[in-house]
N, C-alpha and C positions, 0 to 999 in steps of 0.2 A: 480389488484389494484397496482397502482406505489408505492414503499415502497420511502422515501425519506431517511430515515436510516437502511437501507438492514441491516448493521451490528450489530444496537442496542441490547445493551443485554450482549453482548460479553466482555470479560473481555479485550479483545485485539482489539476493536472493528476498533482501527486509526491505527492499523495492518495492517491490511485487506483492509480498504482505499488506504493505501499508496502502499500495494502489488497491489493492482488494479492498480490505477492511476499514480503513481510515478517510479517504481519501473519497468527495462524494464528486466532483469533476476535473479530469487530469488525462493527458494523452502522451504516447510515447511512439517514434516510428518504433518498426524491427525490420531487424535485417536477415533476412533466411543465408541457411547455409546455402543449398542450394543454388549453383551456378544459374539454372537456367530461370529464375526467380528475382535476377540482378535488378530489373527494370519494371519489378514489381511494388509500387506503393504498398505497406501493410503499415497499419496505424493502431496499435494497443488504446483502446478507450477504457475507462472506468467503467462508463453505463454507456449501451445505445437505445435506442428508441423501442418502447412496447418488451427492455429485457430481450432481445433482439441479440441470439450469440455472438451474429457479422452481417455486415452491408458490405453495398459496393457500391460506390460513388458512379453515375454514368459514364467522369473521367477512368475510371478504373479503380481507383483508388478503395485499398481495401483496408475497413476497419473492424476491428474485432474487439467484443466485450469482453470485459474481466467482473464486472459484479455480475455474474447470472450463478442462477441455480447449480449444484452441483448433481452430476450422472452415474459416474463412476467412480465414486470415489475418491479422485485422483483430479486435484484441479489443473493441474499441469496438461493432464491428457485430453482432459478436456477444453481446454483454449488451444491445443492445437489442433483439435478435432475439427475446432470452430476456423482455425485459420486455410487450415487445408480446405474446408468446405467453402469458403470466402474465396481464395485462391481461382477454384474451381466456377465458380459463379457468374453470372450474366451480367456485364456493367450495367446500374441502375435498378439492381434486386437486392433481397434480405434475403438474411439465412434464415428464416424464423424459429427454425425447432431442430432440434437434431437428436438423434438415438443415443442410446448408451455405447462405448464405443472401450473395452476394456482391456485391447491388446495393439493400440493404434502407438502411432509415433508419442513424444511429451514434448512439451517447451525443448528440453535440454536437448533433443533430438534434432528440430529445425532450425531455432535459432544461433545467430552469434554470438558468444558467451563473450558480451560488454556491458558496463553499465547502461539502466535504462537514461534518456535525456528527455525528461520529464516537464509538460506546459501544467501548471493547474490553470484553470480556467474559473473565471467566476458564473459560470453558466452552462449551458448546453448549446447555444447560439451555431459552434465548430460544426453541430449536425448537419446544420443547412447553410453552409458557407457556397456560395457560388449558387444557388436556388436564388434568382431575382423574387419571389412569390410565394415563400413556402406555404402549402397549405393542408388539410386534411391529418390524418393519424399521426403523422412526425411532428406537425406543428403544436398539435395538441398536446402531445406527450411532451415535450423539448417544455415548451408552456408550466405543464405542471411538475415539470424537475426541477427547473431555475425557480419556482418558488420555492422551492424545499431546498436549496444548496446555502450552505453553509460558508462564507468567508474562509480562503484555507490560505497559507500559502507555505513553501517549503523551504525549509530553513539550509542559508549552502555550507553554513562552516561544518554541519554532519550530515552524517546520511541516514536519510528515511525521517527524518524528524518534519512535523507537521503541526503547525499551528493554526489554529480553527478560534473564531469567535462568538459564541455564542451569545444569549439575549443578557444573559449578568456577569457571566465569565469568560474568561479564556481559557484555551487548553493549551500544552503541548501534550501530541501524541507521538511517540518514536519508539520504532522497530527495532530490537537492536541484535546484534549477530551471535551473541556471544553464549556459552551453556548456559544452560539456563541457571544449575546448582551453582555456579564459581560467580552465575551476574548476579543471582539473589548475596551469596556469600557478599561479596564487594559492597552491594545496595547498602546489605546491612552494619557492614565497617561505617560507610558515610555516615549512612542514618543515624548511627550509635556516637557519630561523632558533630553531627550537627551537621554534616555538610551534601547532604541530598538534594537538598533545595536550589532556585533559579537565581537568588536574589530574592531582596525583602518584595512580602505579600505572596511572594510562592510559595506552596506544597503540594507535596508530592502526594496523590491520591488513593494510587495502585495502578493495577496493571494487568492486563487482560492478556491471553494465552492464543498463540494463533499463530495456525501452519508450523508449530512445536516449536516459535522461540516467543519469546516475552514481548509487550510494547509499554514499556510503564508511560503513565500518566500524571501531569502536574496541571493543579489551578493554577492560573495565572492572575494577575490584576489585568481589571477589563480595560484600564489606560495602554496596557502594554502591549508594545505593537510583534509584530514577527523580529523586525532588525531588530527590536532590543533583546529579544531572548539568543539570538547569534555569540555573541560574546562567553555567556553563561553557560549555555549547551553546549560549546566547544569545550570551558575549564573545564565544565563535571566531566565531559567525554576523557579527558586528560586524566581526572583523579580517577575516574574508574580504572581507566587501562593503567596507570600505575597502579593501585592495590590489587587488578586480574594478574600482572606483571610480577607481583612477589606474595603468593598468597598465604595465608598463617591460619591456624584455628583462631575459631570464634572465641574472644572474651564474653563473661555469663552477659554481657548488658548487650553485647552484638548479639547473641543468638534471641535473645529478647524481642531486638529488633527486628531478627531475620522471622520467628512466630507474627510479627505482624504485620511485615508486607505479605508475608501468605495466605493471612487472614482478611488481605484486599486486594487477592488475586481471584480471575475467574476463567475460565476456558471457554471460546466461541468454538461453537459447533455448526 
């Protein structure tokens, strides 16, 4: 069965969104429910090596992927397919492949329902932390990921918000909890009233549809750093949740508005 919110449930649920989708290197522990599990390192990764669902460090330590392919429909069930299987594993082995698994425990099953405590990382280097020599398929791979990473870092006055620099721009990207029809409704109160925006030289772009809630998207100017968008993404968070907090029909120039962030919205599959 296709989950269309894998995460729901989750105290951190646009966490986990954005570590999926947005987020190209970044690690989180978890904590299993599970008493007999206490003394078990597990480490949520972004990406591991070769797409690799889970490894096991020789110390034990067990890390499990979040960007890999989906099996069952249900990404939830499958990272914890991957953690159980990790779990189970040989210190100093990969999980490389694993089956379709449709009726197994989900995230919301084994672990502690707390926020994730989230490193981005500018690299993949954490692969091989404590390897004096890395050499052969991990180094290679780790190699060709840190050329392809992206400057991120995670913005603390809200949650799930991500800022990324790209070669002419910037972005913010942020996950955010809320219905989807009452956040579009809200967007387009601001929007209609000029105040969507980060501060001068930002616009808001659109916004992209993933694991069933929204992530809208803003250009930034390429001077501006993560700290400076802190300030501004906390007021907007403020005016949103005041107009979520008392909401009205749309006047004709808001639903105007609300036709065209829809018209720069898309759905990741």
């Amino acid at each position: 069965m296709i989950r269309t919110r894998p995460f729901e449930g989750r105290v951190d649920e646009t966490e986990w969104i954005a570590l999926r989708e947005v987020v190209p290197s970044a690690t989180a522990p978890l904590r299993l429910k599970d008493p007999q599990y206490a003394d078990r390192a597990v480490t949520l990764s972004t990406v591991l090596p070769m797409a690799w669902p889970a490894m096991v460090r020789a110390d034990g330590t067990a890390f499990v992927g979040l960007q890999t392919p989906g099996r069952s429909g249900d990404v939830s069930r499958d990272v914890a397919q991957a953690i159980v299987a990790a779990l189970a594993a040989e210190p100093g082995t990969a999980v490389q492949q694993l089956g379709r698994e449709d009726d197994g425990p989900r995230l919301q099953d084994l672990l502690v329902d707390e926020p994730l405590d989230v490193t981005v990382h500018d690299g993949f280097d954490f692969w091989v932390d404590g390897v004096a020599d890395p050499t052969g398929e991990v180094s290679a791979s780790m190699e060709r990921a840190n050329a392809s990473v992206v400057p991120t870092a995670r913005l603390s006055s809200v949650m799930s918000a991500y800022w990324c620099r790209m070669r002419e721009r910037c972005h913010l990207r942020w996950a955010m909890p809320d219905d989807e029809d009452q956040l579009l409704d809200a967007m387009a109160r601001l929007s209609a009233g000029q105040a969507l925006g980060l501060g001068d030289g930002t616009k808001y772009v659109g916004s992209f549809r993933a694991h069933g809630l929204l992530v809208p998207v803003w250009d930034l100017p390429l001077a501006m750093t993560a700290d400076e968008c802190e300030a501004p993404a906390a007021a907007l968070r403020a005016r949103l949740d005041t107009d979520l907090a008392a909401p009205r029909p749309l006047t004709d120039d808001e639903r105007r508005a609300r036709s065209a962030l829809l018209s720069r919205q898309l759905t990741l599959r």
